[in-house]
GUKOLMI-108360 format. One record per atom (N, C-alpha, C): y, z, x; atom name; residue number from 1. Coordinates in steps of 0.02 Angstrom, whole numbers. Atoms other than C-alpha are relative to their C-alpha. Layout:
<atoms>
<<Y, Z, X>, "CA", NUM>
...
</atoms>
This chain:
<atoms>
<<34, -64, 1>, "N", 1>
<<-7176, -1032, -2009>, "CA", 1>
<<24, 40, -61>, "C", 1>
<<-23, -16, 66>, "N", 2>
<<-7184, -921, -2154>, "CA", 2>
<<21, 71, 9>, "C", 2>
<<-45, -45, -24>, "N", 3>
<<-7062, -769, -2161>, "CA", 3>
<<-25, 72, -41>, "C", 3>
<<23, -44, 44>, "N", 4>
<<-7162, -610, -2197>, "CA", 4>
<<34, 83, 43>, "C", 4>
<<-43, -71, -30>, "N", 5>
<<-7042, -466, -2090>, "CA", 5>
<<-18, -24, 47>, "C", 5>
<<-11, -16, -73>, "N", 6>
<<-6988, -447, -1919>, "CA", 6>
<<-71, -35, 46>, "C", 6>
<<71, 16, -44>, "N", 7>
<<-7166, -432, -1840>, "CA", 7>
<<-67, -44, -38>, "C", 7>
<<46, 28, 33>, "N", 8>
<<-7257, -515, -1961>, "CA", 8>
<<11, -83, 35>, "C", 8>
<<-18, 44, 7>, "N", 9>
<<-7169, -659, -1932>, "CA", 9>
<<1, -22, 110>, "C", 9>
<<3, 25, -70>, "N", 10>
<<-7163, -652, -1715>, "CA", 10>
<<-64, 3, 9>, "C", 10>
<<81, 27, 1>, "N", 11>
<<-7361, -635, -1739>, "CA", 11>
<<-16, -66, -1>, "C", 11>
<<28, 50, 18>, "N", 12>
<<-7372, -775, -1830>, "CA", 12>
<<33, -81, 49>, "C", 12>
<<-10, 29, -48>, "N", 13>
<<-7268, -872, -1712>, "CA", 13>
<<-35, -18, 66>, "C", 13>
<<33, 12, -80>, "N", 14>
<<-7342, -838, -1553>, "CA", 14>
<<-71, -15, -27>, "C", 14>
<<65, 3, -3>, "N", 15>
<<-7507, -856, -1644>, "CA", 15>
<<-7, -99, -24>, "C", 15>
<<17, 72, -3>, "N", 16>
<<-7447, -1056, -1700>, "CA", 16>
<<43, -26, 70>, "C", 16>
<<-63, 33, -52>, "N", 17>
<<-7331, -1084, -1556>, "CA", 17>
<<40, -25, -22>, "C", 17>
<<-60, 30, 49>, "N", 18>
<<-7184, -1101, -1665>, "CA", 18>
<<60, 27, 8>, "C", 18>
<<-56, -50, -29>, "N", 19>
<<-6993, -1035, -1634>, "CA", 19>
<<8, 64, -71>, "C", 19>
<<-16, -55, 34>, "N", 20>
<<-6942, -887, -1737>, "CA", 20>
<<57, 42, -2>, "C", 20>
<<-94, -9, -3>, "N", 21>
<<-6778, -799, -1803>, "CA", 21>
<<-26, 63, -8>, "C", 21>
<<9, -58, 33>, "N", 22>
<<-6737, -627, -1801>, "CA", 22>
<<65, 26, -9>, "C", 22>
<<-92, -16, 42>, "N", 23>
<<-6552, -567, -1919>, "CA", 23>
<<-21, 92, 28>, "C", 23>
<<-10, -82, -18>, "N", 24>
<<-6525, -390, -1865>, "CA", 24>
<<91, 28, -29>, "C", 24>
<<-62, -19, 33>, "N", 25>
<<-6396, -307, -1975>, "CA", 25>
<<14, 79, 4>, "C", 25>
<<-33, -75, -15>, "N", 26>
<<-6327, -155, -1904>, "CA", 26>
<<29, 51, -68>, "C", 26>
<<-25, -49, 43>, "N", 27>
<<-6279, -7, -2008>, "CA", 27>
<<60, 36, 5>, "C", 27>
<<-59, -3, -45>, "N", 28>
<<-6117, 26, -1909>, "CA", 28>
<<37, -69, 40>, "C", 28>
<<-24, 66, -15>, "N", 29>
<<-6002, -102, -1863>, "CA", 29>
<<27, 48, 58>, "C", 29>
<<-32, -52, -78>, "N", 30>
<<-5945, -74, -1688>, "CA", 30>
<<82, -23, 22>, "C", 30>
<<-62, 18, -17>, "N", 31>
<<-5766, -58, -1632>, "CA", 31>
<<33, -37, 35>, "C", 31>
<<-18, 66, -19>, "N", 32>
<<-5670, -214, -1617>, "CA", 32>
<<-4, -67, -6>, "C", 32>
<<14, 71, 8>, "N", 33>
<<-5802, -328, -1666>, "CA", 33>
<<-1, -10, -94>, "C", 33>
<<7, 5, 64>, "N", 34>
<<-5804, -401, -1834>, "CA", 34>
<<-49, -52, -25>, "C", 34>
<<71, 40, 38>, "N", 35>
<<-5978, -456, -1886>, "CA", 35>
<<-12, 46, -38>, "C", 35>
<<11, -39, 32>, "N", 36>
<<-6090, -384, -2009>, "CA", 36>
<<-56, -24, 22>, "C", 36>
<<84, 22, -46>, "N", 37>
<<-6264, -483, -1926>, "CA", 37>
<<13, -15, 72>, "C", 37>
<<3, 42, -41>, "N", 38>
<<-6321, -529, -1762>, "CA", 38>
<<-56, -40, -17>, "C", 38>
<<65, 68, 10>, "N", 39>
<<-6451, -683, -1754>, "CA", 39>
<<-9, -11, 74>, "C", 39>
<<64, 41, -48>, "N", 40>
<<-6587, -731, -1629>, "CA", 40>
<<-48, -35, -8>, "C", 40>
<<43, 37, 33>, "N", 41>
<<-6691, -831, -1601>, "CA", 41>
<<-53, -34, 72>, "C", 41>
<<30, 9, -70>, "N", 42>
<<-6811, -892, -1462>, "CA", 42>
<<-73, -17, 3>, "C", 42>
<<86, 51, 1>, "N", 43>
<<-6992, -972, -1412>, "CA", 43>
<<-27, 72, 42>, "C", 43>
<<20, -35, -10>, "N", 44>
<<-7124, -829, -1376>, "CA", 44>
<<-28, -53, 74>, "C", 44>
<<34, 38, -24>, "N", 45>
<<-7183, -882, -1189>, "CA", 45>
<<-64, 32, 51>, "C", 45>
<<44, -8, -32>, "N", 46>
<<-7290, -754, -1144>, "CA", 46>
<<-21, 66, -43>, "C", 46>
<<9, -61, 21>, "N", 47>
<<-7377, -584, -1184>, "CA", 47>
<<-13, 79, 56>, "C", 47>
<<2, -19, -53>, "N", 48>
<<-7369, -436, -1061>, "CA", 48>
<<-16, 94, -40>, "C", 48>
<<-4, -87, 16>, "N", 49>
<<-7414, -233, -1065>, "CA", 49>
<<54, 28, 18>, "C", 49>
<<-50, -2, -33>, "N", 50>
<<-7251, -191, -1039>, "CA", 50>
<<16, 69, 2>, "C", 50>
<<7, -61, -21>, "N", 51>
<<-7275, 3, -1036>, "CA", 51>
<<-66, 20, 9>, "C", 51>
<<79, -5, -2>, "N", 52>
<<-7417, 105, -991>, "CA", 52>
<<-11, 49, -43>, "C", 52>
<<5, -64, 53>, "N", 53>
<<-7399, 223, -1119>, "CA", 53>
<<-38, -47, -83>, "C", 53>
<<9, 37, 41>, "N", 54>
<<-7452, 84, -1241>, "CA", 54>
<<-55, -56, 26>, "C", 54>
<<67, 58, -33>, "N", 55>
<<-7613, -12, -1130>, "CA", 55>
<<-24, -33, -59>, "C", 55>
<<22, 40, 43>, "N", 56>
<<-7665, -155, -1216>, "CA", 56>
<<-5, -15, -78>, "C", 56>
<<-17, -5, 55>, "N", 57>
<<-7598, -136, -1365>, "CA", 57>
<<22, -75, -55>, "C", 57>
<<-8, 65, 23>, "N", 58>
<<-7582, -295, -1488>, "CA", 58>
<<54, -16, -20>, "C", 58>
<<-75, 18, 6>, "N", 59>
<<-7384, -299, -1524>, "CA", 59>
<<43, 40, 58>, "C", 59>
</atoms>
């Protein structure tokens, strides 16, 4: 899959059925730990309205 930002990129996933990464680099390091990224990563396996303040909304 081809890597065009964040949501560009979990679109295009769930739209080939493909896995997808997402680097999240905090702006504050938190006390104790010593990273500077976290990484995820995961298979899209469904799509849901998950507030109602946002009905049927496409992301």
């Amino acid at each position: 899959c081809m890597q065009h930002g964040v949501i560009a990129s979990v679109v295009n996933a769930f739209k080939t059925k493909c896995m997808f990464n997402v680097v999240y680099k905090p702006r504050m390091q938190f006390e104790g730990k010593d990273f500077s990224e976290k990484k995820y990563d995961g298979t899209i396996i469904g799509v849901n309205d998950m507030s109602p303040h946002w009905k049927d909304s496409e992301w």
